[in-house]
Biopython code that builds the backbone (N, CA, C, O; Angstrom):
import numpy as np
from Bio.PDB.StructureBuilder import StructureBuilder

atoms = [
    (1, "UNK", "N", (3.843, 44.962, 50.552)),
    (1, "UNK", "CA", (2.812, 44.595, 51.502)),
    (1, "UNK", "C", (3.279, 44.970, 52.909)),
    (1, "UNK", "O", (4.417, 44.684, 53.283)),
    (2, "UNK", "N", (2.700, 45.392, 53.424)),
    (2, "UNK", "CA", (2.858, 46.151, 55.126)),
    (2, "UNK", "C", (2.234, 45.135, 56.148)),
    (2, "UNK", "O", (1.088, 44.731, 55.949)),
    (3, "UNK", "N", (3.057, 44.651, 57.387)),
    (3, "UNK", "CA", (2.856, 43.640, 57.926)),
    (3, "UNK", "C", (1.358, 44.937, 59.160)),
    (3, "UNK", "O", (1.540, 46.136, 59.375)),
    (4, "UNK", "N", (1.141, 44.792, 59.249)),
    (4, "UNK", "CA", (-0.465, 45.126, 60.178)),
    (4, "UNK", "C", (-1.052, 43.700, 61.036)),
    (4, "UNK", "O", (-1.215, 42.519, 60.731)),
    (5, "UNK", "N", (-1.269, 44.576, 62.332)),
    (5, "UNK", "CA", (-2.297, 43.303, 62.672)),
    (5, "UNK", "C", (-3.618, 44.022, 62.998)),
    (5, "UNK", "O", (-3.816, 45.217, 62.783)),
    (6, "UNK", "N", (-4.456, 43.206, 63.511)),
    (6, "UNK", "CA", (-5.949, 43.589, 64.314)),
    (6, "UNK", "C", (-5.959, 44.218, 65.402)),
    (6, "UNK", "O", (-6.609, 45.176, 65.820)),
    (7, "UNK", "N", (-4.779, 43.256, 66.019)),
    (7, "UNK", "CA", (-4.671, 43.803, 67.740)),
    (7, "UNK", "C", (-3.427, 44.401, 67.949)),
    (7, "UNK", "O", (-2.466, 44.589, 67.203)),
    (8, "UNK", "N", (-3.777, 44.817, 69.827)),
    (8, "UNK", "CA", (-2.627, 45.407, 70.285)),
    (8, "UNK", "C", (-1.165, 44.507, 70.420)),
    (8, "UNK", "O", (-1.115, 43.315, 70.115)),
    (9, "UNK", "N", (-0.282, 45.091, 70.802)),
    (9, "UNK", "CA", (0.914, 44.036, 71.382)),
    (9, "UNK", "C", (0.876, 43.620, 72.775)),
    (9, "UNK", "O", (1.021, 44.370, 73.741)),
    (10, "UNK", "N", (0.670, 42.368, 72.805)),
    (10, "UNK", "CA", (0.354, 41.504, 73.955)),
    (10, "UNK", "C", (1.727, 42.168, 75.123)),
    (10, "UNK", "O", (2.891, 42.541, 74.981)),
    (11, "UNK", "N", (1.030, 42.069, 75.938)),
    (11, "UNK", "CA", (2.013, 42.584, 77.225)),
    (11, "UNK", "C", (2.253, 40.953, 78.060)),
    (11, "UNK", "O", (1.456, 40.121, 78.490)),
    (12, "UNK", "N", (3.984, 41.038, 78.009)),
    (12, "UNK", "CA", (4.223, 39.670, 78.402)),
    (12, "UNK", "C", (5.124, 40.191, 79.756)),
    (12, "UNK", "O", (5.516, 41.310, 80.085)),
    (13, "UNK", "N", (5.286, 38.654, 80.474)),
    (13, "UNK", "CA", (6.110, 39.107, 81.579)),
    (13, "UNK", "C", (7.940, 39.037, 81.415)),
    (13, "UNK", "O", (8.913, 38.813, 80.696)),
    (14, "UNK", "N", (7.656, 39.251, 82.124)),
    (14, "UNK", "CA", (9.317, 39.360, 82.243)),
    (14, "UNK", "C", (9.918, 37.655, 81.902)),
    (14, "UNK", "O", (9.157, 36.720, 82.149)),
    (15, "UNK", "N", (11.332, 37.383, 81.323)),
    (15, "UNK", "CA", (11.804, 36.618, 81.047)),
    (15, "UNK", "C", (12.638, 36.232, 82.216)),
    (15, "UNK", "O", (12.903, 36.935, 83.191)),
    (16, "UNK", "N", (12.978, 35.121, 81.998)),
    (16, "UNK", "CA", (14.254, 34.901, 83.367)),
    (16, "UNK", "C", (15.606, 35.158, 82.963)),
    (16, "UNK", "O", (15.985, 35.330, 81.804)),
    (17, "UNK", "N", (16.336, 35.171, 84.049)),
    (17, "UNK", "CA", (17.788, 35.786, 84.218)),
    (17, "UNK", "C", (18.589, 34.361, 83.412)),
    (17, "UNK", "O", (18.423, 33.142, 83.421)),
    (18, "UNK", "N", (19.553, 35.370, 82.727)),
    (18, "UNK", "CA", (20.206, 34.190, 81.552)),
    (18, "UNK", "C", (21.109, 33.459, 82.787)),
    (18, "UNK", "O", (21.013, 32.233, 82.837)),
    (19, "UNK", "N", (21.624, 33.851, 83.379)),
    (19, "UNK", "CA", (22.319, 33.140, 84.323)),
    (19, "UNK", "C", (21.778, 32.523, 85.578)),
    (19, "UNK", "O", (22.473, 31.610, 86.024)),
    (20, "UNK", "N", (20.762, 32.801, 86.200)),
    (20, "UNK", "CA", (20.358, 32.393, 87.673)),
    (20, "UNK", "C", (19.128, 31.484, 87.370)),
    (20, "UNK", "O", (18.742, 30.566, 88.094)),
    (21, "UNK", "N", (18.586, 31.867, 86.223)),
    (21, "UNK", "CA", (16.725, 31.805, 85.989)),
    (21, "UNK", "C", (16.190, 32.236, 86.977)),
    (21, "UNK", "O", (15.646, 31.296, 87.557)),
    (22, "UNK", "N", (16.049, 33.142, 87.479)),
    (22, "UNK", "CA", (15.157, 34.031, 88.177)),
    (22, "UNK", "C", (13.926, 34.675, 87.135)),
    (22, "UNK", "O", (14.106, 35.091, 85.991)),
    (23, "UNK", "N", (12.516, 34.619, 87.959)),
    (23, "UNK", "CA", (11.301, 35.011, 87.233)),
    (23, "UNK", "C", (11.726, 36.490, 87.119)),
    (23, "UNK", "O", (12.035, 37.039, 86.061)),
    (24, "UNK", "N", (11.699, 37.136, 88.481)),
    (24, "UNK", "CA", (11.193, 38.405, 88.299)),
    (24, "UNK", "C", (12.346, 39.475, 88.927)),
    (24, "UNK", "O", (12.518, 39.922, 90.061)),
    (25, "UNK", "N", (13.184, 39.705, 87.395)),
    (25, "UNK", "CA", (13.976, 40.806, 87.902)),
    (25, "UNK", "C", (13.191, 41.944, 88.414)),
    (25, "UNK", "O", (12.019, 42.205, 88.139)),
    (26, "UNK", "N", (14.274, 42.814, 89.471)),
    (26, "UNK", "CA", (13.894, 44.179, 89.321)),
    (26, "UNK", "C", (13.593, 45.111, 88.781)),
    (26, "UNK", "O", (14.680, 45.585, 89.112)),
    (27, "UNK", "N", (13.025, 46.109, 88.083)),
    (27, "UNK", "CA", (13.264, 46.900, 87.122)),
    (27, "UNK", "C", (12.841, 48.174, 87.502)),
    (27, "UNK", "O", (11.660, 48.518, 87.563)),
    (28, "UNK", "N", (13.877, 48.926, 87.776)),
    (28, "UNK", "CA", (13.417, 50.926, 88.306)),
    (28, "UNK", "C", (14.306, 51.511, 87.244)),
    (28, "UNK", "O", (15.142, 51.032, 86.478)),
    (29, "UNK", "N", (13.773, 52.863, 87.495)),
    (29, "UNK", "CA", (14.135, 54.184, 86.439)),
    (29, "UNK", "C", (15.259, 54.571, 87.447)),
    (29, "UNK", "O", (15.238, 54.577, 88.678)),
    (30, "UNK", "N", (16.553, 54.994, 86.288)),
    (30, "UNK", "CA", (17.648, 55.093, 86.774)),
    (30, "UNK", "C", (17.974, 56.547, 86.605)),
    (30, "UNK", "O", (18.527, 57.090, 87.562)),
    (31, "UNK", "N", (17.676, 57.376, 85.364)),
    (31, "UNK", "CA", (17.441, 58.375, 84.970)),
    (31, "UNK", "C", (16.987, 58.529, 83.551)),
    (31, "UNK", "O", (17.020, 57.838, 82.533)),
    (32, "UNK", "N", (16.403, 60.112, 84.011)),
    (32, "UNK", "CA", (15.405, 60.632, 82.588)),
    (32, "UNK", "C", (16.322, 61.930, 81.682)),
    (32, "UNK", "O", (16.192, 63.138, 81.878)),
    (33, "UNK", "N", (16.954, 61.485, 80.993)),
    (33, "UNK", "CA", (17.637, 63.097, 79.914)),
    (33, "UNK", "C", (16.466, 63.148, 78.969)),
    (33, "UNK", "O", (15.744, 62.463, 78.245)),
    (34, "UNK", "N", (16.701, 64.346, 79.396)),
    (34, "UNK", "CA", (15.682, 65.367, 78.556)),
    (34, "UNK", "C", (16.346, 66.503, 77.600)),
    (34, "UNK", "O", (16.651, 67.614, 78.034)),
    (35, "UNK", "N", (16.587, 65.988, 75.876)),
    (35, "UNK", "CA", (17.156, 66.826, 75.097)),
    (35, "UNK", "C", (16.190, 67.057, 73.773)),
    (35, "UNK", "O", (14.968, 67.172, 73.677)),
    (36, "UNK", "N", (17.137, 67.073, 72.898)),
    (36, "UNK", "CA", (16.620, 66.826, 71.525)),
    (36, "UNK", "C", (15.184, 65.856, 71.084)),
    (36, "UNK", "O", (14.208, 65.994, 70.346)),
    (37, "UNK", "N", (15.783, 64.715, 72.118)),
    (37, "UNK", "CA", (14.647, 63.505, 72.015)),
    (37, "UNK", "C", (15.142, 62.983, 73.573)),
    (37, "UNK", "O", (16.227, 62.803, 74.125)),
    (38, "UNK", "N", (13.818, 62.858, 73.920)),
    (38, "UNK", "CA", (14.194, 62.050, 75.972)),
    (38, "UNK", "C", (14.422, 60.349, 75.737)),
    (38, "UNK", "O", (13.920, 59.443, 75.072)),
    (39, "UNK", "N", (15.493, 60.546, 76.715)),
    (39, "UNK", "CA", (15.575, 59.111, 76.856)),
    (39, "UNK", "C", (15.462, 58.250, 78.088)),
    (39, "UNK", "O", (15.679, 58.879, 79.124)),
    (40, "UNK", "N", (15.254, 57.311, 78.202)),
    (40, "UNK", "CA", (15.319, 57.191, 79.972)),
    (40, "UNK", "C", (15.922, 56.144, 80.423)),
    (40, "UNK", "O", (15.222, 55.162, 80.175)),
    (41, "UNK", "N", (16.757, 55.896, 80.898)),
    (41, "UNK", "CA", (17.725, 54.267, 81.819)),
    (41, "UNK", "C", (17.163, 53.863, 82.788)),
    (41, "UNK", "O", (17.167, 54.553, 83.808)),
    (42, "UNK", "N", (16.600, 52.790, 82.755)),
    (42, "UNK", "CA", (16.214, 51.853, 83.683)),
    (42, "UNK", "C", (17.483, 50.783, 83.958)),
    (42, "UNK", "O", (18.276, 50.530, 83.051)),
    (43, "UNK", "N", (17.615, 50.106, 85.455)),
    (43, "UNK", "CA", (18.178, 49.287, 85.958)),
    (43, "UNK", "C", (17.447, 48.001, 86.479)),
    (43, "UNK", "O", (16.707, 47.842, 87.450)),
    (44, "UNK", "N", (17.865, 47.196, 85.585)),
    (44, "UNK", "CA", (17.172, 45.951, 85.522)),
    (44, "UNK", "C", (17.751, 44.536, 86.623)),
    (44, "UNK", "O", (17.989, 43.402, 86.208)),
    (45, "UNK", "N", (17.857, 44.929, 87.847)),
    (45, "UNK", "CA", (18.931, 43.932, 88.981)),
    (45, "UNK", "C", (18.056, 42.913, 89.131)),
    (45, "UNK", "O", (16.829, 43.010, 89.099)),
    (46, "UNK", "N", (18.804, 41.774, 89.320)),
    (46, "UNK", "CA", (18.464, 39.827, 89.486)),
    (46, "UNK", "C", (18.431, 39.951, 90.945)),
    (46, "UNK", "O", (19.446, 40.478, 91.400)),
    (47, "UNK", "N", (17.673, 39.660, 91.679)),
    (47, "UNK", "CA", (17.452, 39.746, 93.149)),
    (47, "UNK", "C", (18.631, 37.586, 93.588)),
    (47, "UNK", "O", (19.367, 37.566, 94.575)),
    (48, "UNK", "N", (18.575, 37.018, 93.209)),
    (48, "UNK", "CA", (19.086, 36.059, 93.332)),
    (48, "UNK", "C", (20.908, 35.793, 93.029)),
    (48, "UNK", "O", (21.582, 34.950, 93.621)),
    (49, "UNK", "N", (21.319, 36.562, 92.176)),
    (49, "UNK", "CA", (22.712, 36.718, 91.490)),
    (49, "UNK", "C", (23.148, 38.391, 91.394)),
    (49, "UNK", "O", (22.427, 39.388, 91.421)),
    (50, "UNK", "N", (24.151, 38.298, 91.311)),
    (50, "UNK", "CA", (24.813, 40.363, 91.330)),
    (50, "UNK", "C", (24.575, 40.152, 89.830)),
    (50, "UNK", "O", (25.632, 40.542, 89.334)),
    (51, "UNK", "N", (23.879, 39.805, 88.962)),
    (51, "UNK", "CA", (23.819, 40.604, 87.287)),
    (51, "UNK", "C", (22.926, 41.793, 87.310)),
    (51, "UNK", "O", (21.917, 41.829, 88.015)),
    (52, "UNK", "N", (23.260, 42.654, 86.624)),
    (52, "UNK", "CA", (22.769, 44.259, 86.584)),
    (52, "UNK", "C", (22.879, 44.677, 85.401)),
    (52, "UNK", "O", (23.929, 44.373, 84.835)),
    (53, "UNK", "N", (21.915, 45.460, 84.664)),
    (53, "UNK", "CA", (21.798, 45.247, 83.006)),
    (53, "UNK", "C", (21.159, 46.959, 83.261)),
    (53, "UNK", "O", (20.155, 47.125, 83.953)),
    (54, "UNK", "N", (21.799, 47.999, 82.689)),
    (54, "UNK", "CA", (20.952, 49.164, 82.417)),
    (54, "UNK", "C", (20.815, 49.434, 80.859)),
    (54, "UNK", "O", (21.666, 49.590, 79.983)),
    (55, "UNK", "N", (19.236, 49.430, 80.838)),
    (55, "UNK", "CA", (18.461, 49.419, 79.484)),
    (55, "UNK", "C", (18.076, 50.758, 79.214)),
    (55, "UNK", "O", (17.435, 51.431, 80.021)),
    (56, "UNK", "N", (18.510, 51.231, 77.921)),
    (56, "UNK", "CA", (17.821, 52.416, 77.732)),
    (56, "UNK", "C", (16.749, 52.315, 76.742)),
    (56, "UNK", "O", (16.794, 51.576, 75.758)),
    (57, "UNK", "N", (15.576, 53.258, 77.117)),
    (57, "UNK", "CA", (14.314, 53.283, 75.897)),
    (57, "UNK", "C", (14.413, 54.693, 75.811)),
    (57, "UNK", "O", (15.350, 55.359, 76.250)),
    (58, "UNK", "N", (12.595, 55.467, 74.756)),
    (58, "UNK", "CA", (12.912, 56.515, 74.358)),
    (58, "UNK", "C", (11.845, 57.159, 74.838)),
    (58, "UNK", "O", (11.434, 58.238, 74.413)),
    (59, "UNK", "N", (11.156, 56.228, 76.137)),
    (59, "UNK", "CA", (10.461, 57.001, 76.899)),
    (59, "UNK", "C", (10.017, 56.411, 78.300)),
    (59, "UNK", "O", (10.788, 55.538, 78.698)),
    (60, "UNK", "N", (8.859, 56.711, 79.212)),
    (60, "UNK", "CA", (9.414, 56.308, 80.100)),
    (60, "UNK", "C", (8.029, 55.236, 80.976)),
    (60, "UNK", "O", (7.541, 55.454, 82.084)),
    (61, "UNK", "N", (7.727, 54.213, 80.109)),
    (61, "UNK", "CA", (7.253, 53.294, 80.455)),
    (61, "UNK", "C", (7.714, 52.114, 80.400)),
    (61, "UNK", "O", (8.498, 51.556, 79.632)),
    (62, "UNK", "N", (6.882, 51.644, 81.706)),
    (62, "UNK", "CA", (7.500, 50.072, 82.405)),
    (62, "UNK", "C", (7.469, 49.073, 81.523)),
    (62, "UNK", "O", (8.244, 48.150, 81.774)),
    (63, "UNK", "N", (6.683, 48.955, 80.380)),
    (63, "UNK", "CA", (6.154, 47.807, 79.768)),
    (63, "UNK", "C", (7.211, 48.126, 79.001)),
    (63, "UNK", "O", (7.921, 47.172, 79.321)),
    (64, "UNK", "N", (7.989, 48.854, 78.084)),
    (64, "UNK", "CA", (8.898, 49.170, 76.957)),
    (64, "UNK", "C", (10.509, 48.885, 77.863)),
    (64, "UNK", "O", (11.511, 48.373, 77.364)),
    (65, "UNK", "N", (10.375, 49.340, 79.160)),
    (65, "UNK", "CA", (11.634, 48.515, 79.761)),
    (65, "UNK", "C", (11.425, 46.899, 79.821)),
    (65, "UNK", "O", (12.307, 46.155, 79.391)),
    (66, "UNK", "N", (10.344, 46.450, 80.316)),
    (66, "UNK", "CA", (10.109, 45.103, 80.099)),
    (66, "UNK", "C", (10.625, 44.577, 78.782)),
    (66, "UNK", "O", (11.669, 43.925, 78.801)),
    (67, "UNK", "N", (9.968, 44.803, 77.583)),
    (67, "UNK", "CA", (10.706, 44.439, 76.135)),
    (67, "UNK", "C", (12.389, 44.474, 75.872)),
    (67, "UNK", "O", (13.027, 43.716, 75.142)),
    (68, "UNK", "N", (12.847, 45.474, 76.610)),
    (68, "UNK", "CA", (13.777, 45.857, 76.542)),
    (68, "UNK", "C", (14.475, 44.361, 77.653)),
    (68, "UNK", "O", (15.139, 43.518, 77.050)),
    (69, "UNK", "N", (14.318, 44.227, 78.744)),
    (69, "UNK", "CA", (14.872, 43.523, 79.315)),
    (69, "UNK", "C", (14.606, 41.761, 78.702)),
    (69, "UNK", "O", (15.564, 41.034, 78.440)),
    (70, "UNK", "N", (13.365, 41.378, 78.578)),
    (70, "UNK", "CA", (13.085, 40.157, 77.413)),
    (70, "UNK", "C", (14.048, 40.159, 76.058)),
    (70, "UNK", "O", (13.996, 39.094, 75.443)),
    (71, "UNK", "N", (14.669, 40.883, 75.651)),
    (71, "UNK", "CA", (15.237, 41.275, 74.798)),
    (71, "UNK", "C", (16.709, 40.946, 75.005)),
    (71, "UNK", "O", (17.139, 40.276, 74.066)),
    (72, "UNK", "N", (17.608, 41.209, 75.937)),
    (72, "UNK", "CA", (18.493, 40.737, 76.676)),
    (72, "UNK", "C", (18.935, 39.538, 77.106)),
    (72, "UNK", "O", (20.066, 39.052, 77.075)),
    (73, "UNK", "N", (17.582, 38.983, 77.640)),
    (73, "UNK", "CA", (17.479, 37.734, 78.427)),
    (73, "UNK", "C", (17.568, 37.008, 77.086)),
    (73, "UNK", "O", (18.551, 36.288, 76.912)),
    (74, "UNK", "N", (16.747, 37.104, 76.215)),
    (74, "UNK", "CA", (16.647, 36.006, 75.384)),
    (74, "UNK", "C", (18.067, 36.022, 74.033)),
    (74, "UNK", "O", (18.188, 35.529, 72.912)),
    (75, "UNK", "N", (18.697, 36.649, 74.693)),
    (75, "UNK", "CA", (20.127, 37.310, 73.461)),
    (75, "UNK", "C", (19.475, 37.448, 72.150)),
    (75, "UNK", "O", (19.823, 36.744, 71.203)),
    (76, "UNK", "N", (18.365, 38.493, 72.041)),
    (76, "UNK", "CA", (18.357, 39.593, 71.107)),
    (76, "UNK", "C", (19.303, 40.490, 70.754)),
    (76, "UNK", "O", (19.484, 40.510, 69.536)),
    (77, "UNK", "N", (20.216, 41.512, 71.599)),
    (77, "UNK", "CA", (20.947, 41.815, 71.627)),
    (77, "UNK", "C", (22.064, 41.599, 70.916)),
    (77, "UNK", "O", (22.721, 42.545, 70.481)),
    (78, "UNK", "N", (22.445, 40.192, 70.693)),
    (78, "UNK", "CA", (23.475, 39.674, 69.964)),
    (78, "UNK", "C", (23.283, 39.348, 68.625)),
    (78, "UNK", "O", (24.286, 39.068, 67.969)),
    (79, "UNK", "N", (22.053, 39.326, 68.024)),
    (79, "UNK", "CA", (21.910, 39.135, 66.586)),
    (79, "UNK", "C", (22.208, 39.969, 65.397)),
    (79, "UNK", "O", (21.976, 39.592, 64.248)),
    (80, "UNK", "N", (22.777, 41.220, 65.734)),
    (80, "UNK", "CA", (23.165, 42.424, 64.983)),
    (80, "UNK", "C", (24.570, 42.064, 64.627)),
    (80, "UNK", "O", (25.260, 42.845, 63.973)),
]
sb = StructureBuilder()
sb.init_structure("model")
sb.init_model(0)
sb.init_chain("A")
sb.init_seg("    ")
for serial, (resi, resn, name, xyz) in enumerate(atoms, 1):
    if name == "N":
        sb.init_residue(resn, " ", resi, " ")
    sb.init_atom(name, np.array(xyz, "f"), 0.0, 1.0, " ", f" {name:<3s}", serial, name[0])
structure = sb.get_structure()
């Protein structure tokens, strides 16, 4: 059985900083490689605390760095 839904994937906001709780990190494009398959690094900085987190995705939208940084915050990251 194949999990499917109806709808799209809800676009959420940003999570807070595991250390400061800050709402709304920063998040800019750090750079774009362009090879085989593009990838792109975003820099995700806490305006309240020096934590700095560079996230890579496999293309180059804000909302997929967002996941990427919710992902972090909430120690996704560590369940592997």
């Amino acid at each position: 059985m194949t999990n499917t839904t109806s709808h799209a994937r809800k676009w959420h906001r940003t999570s807070p900083c595991p250390y400061c709780g800050t709402r709304k990190p920063g998040i800019e494009p750090y750079a774009r490689i362009i090879g085989a398959t593009m990838h792109c690094i975003w820099i995700a900085k806490c305006r309240a605390c020096p934590n700095a987190v560079s996230i890579t995705t496999q293309d180059d939208d804000i909302k997929t760095a967002i996941r990427g940084w919710n992902r972090y915050a909430n120690g996704g990251w560590r369940k592997h």
